[in-house]
C-alpha positions in Angstrom: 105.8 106.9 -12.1 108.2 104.5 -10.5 112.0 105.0 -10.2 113.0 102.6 -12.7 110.5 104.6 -15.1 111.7 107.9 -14.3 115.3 106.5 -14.3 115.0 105.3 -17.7 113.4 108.1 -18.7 115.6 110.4 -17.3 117.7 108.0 -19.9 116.1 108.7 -23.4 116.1 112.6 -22.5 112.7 113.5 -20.8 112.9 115.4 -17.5 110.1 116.4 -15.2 109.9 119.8 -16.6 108.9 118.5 -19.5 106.5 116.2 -18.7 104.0 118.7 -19.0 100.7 116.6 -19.5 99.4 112.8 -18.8 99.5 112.3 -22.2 103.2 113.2 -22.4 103.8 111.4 -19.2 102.5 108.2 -20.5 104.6 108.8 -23.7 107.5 108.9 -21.5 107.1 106.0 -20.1 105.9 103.6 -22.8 109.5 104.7 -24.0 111.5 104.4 -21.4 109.3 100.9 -20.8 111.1 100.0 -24.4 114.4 101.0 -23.4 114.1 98.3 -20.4 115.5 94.9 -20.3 112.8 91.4 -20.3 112.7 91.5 -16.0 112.5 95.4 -15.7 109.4 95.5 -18.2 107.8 92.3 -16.2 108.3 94.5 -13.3 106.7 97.9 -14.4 103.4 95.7 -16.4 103.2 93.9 -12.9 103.2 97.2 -11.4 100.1 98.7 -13.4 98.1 95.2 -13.5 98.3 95.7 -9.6 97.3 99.1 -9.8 94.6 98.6 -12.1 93.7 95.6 -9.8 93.6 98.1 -7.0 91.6 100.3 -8.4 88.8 98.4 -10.3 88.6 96.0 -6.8 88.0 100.1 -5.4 85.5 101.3 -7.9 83.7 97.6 -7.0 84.2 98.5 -3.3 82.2 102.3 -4.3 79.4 100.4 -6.1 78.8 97.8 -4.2 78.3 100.2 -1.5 76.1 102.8 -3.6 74.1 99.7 -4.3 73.9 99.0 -0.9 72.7 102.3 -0.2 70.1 102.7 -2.6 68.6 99.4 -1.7 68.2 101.0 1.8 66.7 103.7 1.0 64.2 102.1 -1.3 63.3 99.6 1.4 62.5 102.6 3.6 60.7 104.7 1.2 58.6 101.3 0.6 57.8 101.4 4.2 57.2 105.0 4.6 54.9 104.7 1.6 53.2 101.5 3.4 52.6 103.9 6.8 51.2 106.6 5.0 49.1 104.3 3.0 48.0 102.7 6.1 47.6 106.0 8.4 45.3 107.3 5.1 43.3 104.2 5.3 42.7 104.9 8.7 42.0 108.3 8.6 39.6 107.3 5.9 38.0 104.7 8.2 37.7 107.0 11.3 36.6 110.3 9.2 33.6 107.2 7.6 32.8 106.2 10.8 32.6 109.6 12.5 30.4 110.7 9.4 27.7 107.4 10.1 28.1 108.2 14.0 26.6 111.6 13.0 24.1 110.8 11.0 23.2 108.1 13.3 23.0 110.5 16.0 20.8 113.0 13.7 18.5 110.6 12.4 17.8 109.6 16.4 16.9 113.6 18.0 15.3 114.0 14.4 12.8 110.8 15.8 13.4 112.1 19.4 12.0 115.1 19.1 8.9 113.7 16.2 7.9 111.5 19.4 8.2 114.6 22.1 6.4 116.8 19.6 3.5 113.9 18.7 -0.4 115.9 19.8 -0.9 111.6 20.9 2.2 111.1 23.7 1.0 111.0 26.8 2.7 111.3 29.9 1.6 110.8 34.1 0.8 114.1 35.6 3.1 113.4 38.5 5.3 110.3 40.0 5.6 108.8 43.6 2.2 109.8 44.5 -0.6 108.3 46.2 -4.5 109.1 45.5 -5.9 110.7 48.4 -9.3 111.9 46.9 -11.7 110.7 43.7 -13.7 111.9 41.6 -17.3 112.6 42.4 -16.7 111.9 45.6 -18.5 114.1 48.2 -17.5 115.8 51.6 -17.3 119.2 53.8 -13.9 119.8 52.0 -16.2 120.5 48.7 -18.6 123.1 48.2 -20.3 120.3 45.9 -19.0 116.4 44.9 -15.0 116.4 44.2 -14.2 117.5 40.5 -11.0 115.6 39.9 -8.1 113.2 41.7 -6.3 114.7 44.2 -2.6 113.3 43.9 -0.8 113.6 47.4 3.2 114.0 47.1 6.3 116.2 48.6 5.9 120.1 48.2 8.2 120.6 45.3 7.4 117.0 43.3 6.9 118.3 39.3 3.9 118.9 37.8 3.8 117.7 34.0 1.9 118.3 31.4 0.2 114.8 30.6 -0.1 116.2 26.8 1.3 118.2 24.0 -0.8 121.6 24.0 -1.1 125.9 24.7 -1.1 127.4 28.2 -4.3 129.1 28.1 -4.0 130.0 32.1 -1.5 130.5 34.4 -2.1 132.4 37.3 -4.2 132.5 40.4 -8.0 130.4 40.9 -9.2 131.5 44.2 -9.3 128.1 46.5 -7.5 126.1 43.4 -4.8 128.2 44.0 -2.1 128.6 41.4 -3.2 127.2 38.8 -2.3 125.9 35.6 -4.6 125.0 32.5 -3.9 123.5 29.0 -5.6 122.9 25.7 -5.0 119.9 24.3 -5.4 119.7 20.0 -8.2 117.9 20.3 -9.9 121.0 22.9 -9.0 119.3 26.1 -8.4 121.3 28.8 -6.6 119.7 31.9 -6.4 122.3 34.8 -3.0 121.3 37.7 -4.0 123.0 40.6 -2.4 124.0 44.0 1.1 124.1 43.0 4.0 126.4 45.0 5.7 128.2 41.8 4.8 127.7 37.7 6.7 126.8 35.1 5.0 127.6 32.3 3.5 131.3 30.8 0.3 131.7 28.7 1.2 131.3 25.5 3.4 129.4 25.8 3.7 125.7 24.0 4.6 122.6 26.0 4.8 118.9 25.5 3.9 115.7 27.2 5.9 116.0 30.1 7.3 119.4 30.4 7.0 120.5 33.7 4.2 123.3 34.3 4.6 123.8 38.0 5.6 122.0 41.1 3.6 120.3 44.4 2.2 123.1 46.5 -0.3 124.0 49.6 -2.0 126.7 47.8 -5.8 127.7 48.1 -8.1 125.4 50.4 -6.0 122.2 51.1 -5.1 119.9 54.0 -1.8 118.9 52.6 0.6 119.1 49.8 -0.9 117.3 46.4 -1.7 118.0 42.6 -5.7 118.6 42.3 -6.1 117.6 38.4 -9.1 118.0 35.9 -10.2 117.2 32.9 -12.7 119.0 30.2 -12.9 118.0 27.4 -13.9 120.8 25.0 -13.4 123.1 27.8 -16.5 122.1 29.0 -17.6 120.2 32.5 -14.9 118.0 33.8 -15.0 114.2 33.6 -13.8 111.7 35.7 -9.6 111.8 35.3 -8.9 108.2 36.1 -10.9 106.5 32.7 -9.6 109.3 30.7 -5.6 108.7 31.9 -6.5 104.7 31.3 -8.2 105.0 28.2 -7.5 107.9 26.1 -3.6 108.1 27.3 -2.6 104.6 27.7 -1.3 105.5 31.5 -1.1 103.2 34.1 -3.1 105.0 36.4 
């Protein structure tokens, strides 16, 4: 309290000792406030209008910057709610996209490998080749007329199989040397002839365009080049070129 308080309290009889609680301390001083003249009691109500000034301006100070504070922190928890929200989207667009990419990519090897498995796709024997000998044509190089197309190219150049089929032979043919024959679904046989190494086993299943050997100087031959046949049924071999053409589609 302030010295005039405690003065005139010290004036009705109260002492400090006594003063035990704020209850008691407030009694004190409401009396010793009615013990005081007109200008000492302006003074003291003066005294706690200020104080009670202070202190309300204080507590207004306090809220207004709790207020302040919350309205932070909601702004941010609005914009952390905002990025999440937007980093979910986006997860949700990338995980959607990655999931069609997929499928995409499934549905195209699924029709990939229908079109590498089709008995019907054709492919050309050989590439970046020249014809060097036809069929039915005669010579000394023959025992008899020529029996297929001889395709000249590198030693090494890859054989292919022109269609989907069984190795029914793989192995040497006396002046065809290596050789390589397949059936064809509907009986074909093409024979690839004079090739360096083989690719292929018997048994074994190949499509239009797996490689079954490579370009070779094996058995009676002037010079490196595929010597290819075709019977159908397994039977007597045809002229190669129409059948390519026709029955393949190949630009022969």
């Amino acid at each position: 309290m302030t010295a005039a308080l405690a003065a005139a309290a010290g004036a009705v009889g109260f002492s400090h000792s006594s003063l035990a609680s704020p209850t008691q301390a407030n009694s004190a001083v409401n009396v010793a406030a009615l013990s005081m003249g007109n200008s000492q009691l302006s003074e003291v109500t003066t005294a706690r209008i200020e104080r009670r000034q202070l202190a309300t301006r204080d507590s207004s100070r306090v809220q207004l910057a709790s207020s302040d504070v919350n309205k932070k922190q909601a702004a941010a928890d609005r914009i952390s709610r905002a990025r999440a929200a937007k980093l979910d989207a986006t997860r949700a667009l990338t995980a959607k996209r990655a999931t069609a990419l997929a499928a995409a990519k499934a549905a195209a090897d699924a029709a990939a490998q229908k079109a590498r498995e089709s008995a019907t796709r054709c492919e050309m024997v050989i590439s970046d080749y020249r014809i060097t000998a036809t069929f039915g044509q005669g010579g000394s190089r023959w025992a008899s007329v020529h029996t297929g197309v001889d395709f000249a190219a590198p030693i090494g150049t890859k054989i292919r199989t022109v269609m989907k089929g069984e190795v029914i032979f793989a192995d040497w043919a006396g002046p065809y040397g290596r050789q390589v024959q397949v059936r064809h679904e509907d009986g074909t046989v093409t024979w690839y002839n004079h090739m360096s190494k083989f690719s292929v086993e018997v048994g074994e299943t190949v499509y239009a365009g797996d490689q079954v050997g490579a370009v070779g100087v094996t058995g009676n031959t002037t010079g490196p080049h595929l010597h290819f046949e075709v019977h159908p049924d397994g039977g007597p071999a045809i002229n190669p070129l129409p059948w390519l053409r026709n029955d393949c589609g190949l630009n022969v």
